[in-house]
Every structure is written in structure tokens, then in C-alpha cells.
TORVEX-802197 format. One record per residue (C-alpha): x, y, z; chain; residue number from 1. Coordinates in steps of 0.2 Angstrom, whole numbers, plus 2048, in hexadecimal, padded with zeros to 3 digits. Layout:
N
ATOM_X_Y_Z_A_NUM
...
END
This chain:
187
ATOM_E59_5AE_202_A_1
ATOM_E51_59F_200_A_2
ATOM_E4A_58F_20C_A_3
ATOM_E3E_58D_216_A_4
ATOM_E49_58A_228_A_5
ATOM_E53_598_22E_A_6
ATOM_E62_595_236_A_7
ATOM_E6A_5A2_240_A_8
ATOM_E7C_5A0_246_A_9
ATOM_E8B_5AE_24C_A_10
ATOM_E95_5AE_25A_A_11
ATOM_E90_5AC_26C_A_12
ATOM_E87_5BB_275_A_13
ATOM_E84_5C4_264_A_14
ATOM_E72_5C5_264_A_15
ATOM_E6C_5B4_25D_A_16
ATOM_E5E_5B3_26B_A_17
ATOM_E59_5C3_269_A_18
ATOM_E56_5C1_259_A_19
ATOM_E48_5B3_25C_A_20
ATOM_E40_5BA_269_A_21
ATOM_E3C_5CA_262_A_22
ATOM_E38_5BF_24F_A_23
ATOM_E2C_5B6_25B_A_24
ATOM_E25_5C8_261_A_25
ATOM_E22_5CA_24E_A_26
ATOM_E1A_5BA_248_A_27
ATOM_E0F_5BB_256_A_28
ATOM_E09_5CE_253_A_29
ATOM_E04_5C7_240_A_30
ATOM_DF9_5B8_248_A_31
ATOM_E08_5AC_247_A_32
ATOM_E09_59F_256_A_33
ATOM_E1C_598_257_A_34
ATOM_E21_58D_260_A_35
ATOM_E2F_584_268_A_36
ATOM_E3E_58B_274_A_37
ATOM_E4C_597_278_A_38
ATOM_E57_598_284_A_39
ATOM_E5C_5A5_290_A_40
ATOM_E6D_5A8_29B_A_41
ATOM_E6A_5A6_2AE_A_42
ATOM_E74_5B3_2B8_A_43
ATOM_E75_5B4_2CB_A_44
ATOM_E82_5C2_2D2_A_45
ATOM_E88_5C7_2C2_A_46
ATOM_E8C_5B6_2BD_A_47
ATOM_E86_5AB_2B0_A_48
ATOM_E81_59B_2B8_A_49
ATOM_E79_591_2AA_A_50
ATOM_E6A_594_29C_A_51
ATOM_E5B_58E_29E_A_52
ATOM_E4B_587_291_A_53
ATOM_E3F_595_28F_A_54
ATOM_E2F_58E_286_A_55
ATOM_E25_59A_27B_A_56
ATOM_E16_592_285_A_57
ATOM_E20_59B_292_A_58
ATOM_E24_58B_29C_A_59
ATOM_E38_58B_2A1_A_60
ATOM_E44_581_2AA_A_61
ATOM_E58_57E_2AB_A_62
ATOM_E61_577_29C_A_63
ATOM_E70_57B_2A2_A_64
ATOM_E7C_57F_2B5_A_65
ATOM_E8F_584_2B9_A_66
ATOM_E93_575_2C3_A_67
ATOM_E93_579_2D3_A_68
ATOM_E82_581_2D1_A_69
ATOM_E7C_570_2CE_A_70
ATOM_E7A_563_2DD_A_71
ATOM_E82_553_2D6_A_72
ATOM_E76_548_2E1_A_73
ATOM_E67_54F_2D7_A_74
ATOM_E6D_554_2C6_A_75
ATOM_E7B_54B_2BC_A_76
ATOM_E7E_54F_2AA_A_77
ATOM_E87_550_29E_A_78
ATOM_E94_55F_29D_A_79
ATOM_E97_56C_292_A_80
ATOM_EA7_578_297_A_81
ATOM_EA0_57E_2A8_A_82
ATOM_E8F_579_2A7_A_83
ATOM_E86_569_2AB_A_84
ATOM_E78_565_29F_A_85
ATOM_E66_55E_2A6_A_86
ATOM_E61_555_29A_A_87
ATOM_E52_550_2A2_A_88
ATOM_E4C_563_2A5_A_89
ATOM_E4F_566_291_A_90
ATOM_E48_558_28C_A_91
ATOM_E37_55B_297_A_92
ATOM_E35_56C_290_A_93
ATOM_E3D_56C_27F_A_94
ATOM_E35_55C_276_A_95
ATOM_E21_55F_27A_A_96
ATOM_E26_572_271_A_97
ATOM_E2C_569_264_A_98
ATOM_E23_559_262_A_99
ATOM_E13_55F_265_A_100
ATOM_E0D_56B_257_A_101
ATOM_E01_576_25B_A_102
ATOM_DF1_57C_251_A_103
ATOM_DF5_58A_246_A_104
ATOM_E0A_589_246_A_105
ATOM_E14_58B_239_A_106
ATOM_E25_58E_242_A_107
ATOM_E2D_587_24E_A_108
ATOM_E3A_58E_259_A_109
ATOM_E4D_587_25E_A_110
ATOM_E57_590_266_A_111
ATOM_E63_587_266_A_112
ATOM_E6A_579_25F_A_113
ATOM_E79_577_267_A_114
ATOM_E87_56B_271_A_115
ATOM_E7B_56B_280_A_116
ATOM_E6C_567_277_A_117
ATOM_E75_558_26D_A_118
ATOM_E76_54D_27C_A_119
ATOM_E63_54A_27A_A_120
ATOM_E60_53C_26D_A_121
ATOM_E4E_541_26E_A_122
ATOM_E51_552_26A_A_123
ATOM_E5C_54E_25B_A_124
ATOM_E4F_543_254_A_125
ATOM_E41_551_257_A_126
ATOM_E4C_55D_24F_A_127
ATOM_E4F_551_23E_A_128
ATOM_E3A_550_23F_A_129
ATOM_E37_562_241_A_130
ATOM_E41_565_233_A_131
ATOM_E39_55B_229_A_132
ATOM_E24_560_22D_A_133
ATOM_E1B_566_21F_A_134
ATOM_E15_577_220_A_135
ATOM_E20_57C_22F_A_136
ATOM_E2F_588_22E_A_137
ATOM_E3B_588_23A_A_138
ATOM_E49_596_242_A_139
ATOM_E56_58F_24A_A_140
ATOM_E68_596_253_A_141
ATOM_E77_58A_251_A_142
ATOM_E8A_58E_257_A_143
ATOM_E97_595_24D_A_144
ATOM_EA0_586_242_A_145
ATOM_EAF_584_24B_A_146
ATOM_EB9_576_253_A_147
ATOM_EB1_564_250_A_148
ATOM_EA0_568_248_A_149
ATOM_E90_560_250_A_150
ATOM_E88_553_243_A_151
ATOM_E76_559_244_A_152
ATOM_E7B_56D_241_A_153
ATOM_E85_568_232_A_154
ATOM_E76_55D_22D_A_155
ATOM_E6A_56C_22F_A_156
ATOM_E78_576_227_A_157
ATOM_E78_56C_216_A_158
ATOM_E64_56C_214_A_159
ATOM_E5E_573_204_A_160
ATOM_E50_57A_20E_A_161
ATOM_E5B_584_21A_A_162
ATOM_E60_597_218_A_163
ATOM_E6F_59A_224_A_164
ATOM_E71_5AC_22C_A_165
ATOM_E81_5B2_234_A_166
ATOM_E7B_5C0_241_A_167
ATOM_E89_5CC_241_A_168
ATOM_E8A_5DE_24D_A_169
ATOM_E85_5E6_23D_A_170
ATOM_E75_5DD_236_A_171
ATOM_E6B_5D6_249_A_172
ATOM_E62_5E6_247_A_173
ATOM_E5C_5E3_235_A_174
ATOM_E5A_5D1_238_A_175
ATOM_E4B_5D1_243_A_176
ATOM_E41_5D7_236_A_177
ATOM_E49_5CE_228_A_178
ATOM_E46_5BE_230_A_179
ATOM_E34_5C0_235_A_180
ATOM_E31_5C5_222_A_181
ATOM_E38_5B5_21D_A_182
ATOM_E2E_5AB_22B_A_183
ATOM_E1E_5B4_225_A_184
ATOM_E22_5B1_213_A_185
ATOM_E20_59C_216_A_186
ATOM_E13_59C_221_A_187
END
């Protein structure tokens, strides 16, 4: 494999997240500081209610609600399927971990780069800008190719820079590690 970004993509629930927290676990235990984001499903009763923006600084906040979880006279946004994005809680938590590099990081964190993020013009333009910082790695989850594909993903997929992963039942396991390796290889 070969690039410096690491893209990570598979079907939906198959482990993606997983995947980069416990890369993150790894890059920190070898002196490593990510940074950046992941983000987590939201459960009440049993039932998925949205995802939200966990920051590796640990800060956190909705990115995402089933509609009638959301009070339209506080929060409207565009939607996704089920969900309503808040763009303004995305944006808060998801641009300072991306725009504001800290001392000592070599990889930054997306997880993911998806329809909901892509209502935020800023985020598109500090995904094109993290992509393009020297000295900086990045790993990054983005949907399955399917249906009308979203502009930025194929951008990031067509980089020369970029090595594209396809988490499978078969090779999550194996992953974590493989991954970190590459990540520690460019720092």
C-alpha cells in the first residue's frame, strides 16, 4: 500500500468506527497526538436516535436526530433519511479539530466524511486543506460508492496520496494494526 491518507470505507455498521478509535488507542500509546473526530450512534430505548460528534479532546455534541427527537423551533436542518443535521453543532465541534493543529500532530482524524457532513461548506473546505498540509497524515471513513456519489469523497478518492481500505468481516480484526503501522510509518 502506498499514500500517506488512509481512507477506510465498507458498509454501514461493519466496523469503520471501531476501527479508528482503537488506531487512535494505538497512536497514542507510541507518543502520537491525533486529532480530529469520530462519531458515535446515539441510542435511547433500544432505538438509534441520531449520532453525535465525539472530539478526541473528548468534547462532544449532536451531529445528527430522528426528527421528532429534534424540536423544530430550536433546531432546523438539513435532512438526511430520518435524521435532521445540526450543522451548527458539527460545525462548532468539528472545524477547531480540524483547523486548529496542534503541537506535535501528524494525523488527523475523520470519521466521517459523509452525506451529513457535506452540508457544511466550511467543512468541505477544511477537509480539501487537511488533505493538503505537509507533514500530516490523515485516516478517514467515507460511505460505500453507491447511488449519486458525493463530489468531495470521489475527490479524496482519486488523490494519488490516498490508500483506500475496504473493511470487510474478515479483515477489521487485522486492520487495526495494519493501519496504525502505516500511520506510524509517515509520521
Amino acid at each position: 500500500m502506498a499514500g500517506k491518507h488512509i481512507l477506510l470505507t465498507g458498509i454501514p455498521g461493519i466496523g469503520k468506527t471501531t476501527i479508528v478509535q482503537r488506531v487512535c488507542e494505538n497512536l497514542k500509546k507510541s507518543g502520537l497526538l491525533p486529532q480530529g473526530f469520530y462519531t458515535e450512534e446515539v441510542r435511547q430505548g433500544g432505538r438509534r436516535i441520531g449520532f453525535d460528534v465525539v472530539c478526541l479532546n473528548g468534547e462532544r455534541g449532536p451531529l445528527a436526530r430522528v426528527s421528532d427527537f429534534v424540536c423544530d423551533s430550536v433546531v432546523k436542518g438539513p435532512k438526511v433519511g430520518q435524521y435532521v443535521v445540526e450543522l451548527s453543532s458539527f460545525e462548532k465541534l468539528a472545524l477547531p479539530a480540524l483547523q486548529s493543529r496542534q503541537q506535535g500532530c501528524s494525523v488527523i482524524i475523520l470519521d466521517e466524511i459523509g452525506k451529513m457532513e457535506m452540508y457544511s461548506e466550511h467543512f468541505k473546505q477544511a477537509v480539501r486543506a487537511s488533505f493538503n498540509l505537509n507533514g500530516v497524515s490523515i485516516l478517514a471513513t467515507i460511505p460505500v460508492a453507491k447511488g449519486k456519489p458525493l463530489p468531495l469523497v470521489e475527490e479524496l478518492r482519486n488523490r494519488k496520496d490516498v490508500t483506500i481500505i475496504t473493511v470487510t468481516r474478515d479483515n477489521r480484526e487485522s486492520l487495526v494494526q495494519e493501519v496504525t503501522c502505516l500511520l506510524l510509518s509517515t509520521a
